[in-house]
C-alpha positions as CSV (number, residue, x, y, z in Angstrom):
1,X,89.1,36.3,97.4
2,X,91.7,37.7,95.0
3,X,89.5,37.1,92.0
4,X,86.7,38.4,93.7
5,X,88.5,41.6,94.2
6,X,89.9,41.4,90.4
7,X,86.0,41.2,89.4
8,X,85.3,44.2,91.8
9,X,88.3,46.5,89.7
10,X,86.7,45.2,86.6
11,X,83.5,46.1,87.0
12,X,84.9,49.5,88.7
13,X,87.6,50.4,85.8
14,X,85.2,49.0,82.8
15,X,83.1,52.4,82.9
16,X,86.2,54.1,83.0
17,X,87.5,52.8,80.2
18,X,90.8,51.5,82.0
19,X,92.3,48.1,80.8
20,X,94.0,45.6,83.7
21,X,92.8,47.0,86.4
22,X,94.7,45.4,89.7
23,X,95.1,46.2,93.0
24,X,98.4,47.2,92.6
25,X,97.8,49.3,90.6
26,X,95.3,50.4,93.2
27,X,97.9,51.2,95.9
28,X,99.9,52.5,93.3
29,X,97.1,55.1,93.0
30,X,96.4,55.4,96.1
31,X,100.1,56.7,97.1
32,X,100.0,58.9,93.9
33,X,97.2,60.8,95.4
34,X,98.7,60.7,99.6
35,X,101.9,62.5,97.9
36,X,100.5,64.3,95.4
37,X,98.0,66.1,97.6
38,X,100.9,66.5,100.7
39,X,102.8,67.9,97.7
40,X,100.3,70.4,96.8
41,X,99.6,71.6,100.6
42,X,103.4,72.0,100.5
43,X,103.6,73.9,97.8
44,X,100.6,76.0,98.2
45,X,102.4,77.0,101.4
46,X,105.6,78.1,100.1
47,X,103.1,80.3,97.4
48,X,101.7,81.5,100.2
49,X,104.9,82.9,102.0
50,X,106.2,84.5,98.6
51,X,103.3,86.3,97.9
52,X,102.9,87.4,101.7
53,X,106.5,88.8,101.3
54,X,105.2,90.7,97.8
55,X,103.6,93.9,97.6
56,X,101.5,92.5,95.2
57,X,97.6,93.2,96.6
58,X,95.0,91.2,98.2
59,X,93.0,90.5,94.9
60,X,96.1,89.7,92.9
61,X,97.4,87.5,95.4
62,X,93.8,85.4,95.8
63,X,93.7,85.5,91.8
64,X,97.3,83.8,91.7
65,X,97.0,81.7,94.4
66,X,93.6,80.5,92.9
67,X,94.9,79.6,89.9
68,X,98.5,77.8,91.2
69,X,95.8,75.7,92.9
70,X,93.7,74.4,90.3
71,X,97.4,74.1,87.8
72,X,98.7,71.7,90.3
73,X,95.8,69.3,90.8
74,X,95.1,69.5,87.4
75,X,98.5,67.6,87.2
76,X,98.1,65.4,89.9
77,X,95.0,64.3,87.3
78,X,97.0,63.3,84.5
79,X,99.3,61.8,86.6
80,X,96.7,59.6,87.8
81,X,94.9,58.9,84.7
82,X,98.5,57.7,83.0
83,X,98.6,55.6,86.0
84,X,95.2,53.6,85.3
85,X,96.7,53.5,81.3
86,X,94.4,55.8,80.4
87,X,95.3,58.4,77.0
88,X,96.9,61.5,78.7
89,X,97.3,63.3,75.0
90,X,93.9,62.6,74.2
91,X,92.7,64.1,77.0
92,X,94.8,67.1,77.0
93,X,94.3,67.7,73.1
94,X,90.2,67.9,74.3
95,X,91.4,70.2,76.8
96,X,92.8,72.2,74.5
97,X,89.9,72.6,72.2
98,X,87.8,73.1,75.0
99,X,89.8,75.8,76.1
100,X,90.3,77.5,72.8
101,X,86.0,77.6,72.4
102,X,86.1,78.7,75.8
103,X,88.4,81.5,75.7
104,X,87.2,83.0,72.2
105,X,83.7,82.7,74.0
106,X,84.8,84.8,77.0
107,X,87.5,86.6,75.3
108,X,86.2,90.0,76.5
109,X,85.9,88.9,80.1
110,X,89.2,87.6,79.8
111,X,90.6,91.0,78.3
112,X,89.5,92.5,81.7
113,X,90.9,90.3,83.9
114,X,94.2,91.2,82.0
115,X,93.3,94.7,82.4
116,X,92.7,94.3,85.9
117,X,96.2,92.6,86.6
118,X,98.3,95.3,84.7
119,X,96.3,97.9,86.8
120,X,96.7,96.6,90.2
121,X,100.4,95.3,89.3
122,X,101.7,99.0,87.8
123,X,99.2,100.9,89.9
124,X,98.6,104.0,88.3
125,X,96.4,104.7,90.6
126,X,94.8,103.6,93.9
127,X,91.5,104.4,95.5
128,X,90.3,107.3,96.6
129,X,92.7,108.6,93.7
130,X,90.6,111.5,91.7
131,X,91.6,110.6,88.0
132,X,90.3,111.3,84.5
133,X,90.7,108.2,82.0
134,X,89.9,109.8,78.5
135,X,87.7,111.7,79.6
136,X,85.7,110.3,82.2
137,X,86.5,111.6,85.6
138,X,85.8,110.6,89.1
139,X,87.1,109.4,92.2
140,X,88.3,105.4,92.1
141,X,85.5,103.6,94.3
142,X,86.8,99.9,93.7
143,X,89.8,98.9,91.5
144,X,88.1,94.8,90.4
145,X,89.3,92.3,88.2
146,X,87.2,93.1,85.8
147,X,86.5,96.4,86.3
148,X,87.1,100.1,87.7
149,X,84.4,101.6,89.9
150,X,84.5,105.5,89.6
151,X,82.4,108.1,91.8
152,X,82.1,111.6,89.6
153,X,81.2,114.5,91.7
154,X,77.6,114.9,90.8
155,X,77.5,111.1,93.0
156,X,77.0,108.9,89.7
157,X,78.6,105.0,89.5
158,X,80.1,104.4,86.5
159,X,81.7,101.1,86.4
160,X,84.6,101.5,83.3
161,X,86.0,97.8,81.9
162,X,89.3,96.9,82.7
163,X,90.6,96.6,78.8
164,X,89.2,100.2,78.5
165,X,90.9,101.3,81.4
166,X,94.2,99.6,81.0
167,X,94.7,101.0,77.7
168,X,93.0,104.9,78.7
169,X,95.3,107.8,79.0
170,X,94.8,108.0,83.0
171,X,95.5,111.5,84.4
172,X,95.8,111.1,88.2
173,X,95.3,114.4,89.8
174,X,96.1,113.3,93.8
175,X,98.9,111.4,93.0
176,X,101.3,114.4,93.9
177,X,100.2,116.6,97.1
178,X,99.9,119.7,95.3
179,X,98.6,121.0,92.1
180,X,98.6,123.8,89.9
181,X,95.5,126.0,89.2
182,X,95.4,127.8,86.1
183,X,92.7,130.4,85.5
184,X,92.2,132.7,82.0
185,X,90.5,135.7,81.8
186,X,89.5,137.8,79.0
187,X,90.0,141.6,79.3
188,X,89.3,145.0,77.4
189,X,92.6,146.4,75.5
190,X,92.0,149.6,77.0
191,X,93.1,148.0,80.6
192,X,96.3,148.6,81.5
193,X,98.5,145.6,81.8
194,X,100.3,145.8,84.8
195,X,96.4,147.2,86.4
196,X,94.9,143.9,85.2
197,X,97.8,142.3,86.4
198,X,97.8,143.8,90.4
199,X,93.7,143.1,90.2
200,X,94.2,139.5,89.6
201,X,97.4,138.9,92.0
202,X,95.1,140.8,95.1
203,X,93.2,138.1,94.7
204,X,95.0,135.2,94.6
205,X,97.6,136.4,97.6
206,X,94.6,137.0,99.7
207,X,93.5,133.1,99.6
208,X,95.0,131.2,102.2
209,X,95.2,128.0,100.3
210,X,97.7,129.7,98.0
211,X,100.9,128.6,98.7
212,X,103.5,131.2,99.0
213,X,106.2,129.2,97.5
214,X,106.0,128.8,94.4
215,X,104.3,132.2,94.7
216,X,101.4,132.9,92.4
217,X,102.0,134.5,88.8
218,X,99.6,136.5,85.9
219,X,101.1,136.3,82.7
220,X,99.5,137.9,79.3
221,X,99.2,134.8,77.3
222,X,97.0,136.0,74.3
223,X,96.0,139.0,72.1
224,X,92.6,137.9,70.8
225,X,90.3,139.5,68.3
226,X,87.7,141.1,71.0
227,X,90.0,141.1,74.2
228,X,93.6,140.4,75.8
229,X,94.2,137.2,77.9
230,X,95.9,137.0,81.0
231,X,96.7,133.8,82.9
232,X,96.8,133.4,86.8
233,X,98.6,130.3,88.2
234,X,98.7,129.5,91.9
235,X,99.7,126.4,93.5
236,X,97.8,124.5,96.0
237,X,97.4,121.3,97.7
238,X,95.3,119.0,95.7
239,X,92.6,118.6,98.3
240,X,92.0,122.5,98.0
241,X,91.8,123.0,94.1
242,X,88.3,123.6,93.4
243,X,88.4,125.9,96.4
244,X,91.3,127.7,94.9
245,X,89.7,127.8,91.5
246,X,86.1,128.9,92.5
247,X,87.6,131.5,94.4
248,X,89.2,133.0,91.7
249,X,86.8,132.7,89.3
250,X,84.6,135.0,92.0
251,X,87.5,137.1,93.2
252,X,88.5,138.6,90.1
253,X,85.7,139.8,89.1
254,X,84.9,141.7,92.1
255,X,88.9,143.1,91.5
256,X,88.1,144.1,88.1
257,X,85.4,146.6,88.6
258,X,87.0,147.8,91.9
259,X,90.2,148.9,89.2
260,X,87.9,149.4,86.7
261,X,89.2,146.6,84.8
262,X,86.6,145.8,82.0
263,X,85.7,142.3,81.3
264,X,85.1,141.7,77.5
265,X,83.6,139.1,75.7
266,X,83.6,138.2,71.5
267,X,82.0,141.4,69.9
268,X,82.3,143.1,66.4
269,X,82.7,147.2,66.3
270,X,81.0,148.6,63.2
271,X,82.1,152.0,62.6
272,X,80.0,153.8,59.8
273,X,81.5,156.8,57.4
274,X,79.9,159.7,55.8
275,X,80.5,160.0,52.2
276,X,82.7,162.7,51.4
C-alpha cells in the first residue's frame, strides 16, 4: 500500500518537476496551506479594520486591499513550492523579469494608477468640485484610478489621465464658499473718475448676491492708449458667480449711458494741420 501511494506522488510530483515526493511531505503541505490560508483571512481582517478606521476612500481602500490580497498568497506560494524542494530564486528571478516586461509594457497605465492614488490620497479636489487643470475646466464627474472625468458647461465628457492630472496646476474654484468677481471696463478719458466710479458701484450694490461684507470696490487700474480702466470687485458665494458676473457685465452698461459715461474701445485720432 505504501509503495503504491509512493508511485501515486511520483507520478503526481514528476510533471512538477519535484524530487522525493512523500506523503509527509504531503501533510506537511497540506498544514502549510490550512495555516497559511487561516493566516491570510486573519490578516485580511485586521486590513480590513485599519482601513475602515482611515479616511482613505472607497476606491483606495478596494485598490489596497486588492493588492495585500494577492501579496500574501503570493507568499503562501513560495512557501509551498520550497516545501516540495522546488527553486524558490529561480522562480522569483522569472518573476522579476516578467514583471520588468510587464511594467515597461503598461508603464503609462501604471503612471495613472499612481496619479489616481496621489489624487484621491491629497484630495485636491472632490466631485462636484468646479476646477480648471491647465486649462481645461469643468465640473469633476468621477475621480478613477486611471482617470478624471470632467463635465464643462457646454455638457461635454472629457476624461483627463491621471499622470496629467496629478502633475496639472489644479485651480479649484468651490473649494472655499465664496469667491471673488473681478470685472474691467474700458472707459473714455473725458469721464470723470469718481462718475465712472458711482455708475459701476449702483450696479453692483443693487445685486442681491453681492455680499455686503467685504463690500464691493471700483478701482482705476490702467491708463491705456484709447481709454482708462477701472476694476469692480464684489464678493459672492461661489454657486452665484456667473450670476454676479453676467450681471455686471449687463448692468454697467446700462449705468454708463444713464451718466453718460462713454464706453471706448482701441481707436487712433488723426488730427490734420494746415500749412502755415
Amino acid at each position: 500500500m505504501a509503495e503504491e501511494l509512493q508511485a501515486i506522488l511520483d507520478m503526481v510530483a514528476k510533471p512538477l518537476g519535484v524530487q522525493d515526493l512523500t506523503a509527509g511531505g504531503v501533510v506537511r503541505i497540506c498544514a502549510i496551506l490550512l495555516v497559511g490560508f487561516v493566516a491570510i483571512r486573519v490578516l485580511m481582517r485586521l486590513v480590513d479594520r485599519l482601513l475602515d478606521r482611515s479616511k482613505a476612500l472607497a476606491d483606495v481602500r478596494v485598490y489596497i486591499r486588492s493588492t495585500v490580497h494577492v501579496f500574501l498568497w503570493f507568499l503562501l506560494a513560495l512557501m509551498v513550492a520550497g516545501t516540495l524542494g522546488i527553486e524558490v530564486t529561480s522562480i522569483i528571478a522569472m518573476l522579476s523579469v516578467i514583471g520588468l516586461a510587464v511594467s515597461l509594457a503598461l508603464q503609462n497605465t501604471l503612471s495613472n494608477l499612481a496619479g489616481g492614488l496621489m489624487i484621491l490620497v491629497t484630495k485636491p479636489f472632490v466631485v462636484g468640485d468646479y476646477i480648471d487643470a491647465d486649462g481645461t475646466g469643468g465640473t469633476v464627474a468621477e475621480i478613477g484610478l486611471a482617470y478624471t472625468k470632467l463635465t464643462t458647461v457646454d455638457a461635454k465628457r472629457i476624461s483627463i489621465p491621471n499622470s496629467q492630472m496629478s502633475a496639472a496646476r489644479i485651480v479649484n474654484y468651490t473649494n472655499e464658499a465664496g469667491r471673488r468677481v473681478d470685472v474691467v471696463f474700458s472707459v473714455s478719458y473725458d469721464a470723470p473718475t469718481q462718475t465712472v466710479k458711482q455708475a459701476i458701484l449702483e450696479v453692483a450694490d443693487s445685486l442681491p448676491q453681492v455680499r455686503r461684507e467685504p463690500a464691493p470696490a471700483v478701482y482705476l487700474t490702467k491708463y491705456g492708449s484709447s481709454a482708462v480702466d477701472y476694476t469692480v470687485r464684489a464678493w459672492t458665494s461661489t454657486v452665484d458667480y456667473w450670476d454676479v458676473y453676467y450681471a455686471l457685465m449687463e448692468g454697467v452698461r446700462e449705468s454708463f449711458a444713464r451718466h453718460g459715461v462713454e464706453m471706448t474701445y482701441e481707436h487712433l485720432n488723426v488730427h490734420l494741420m494746415d500749412r502755415p
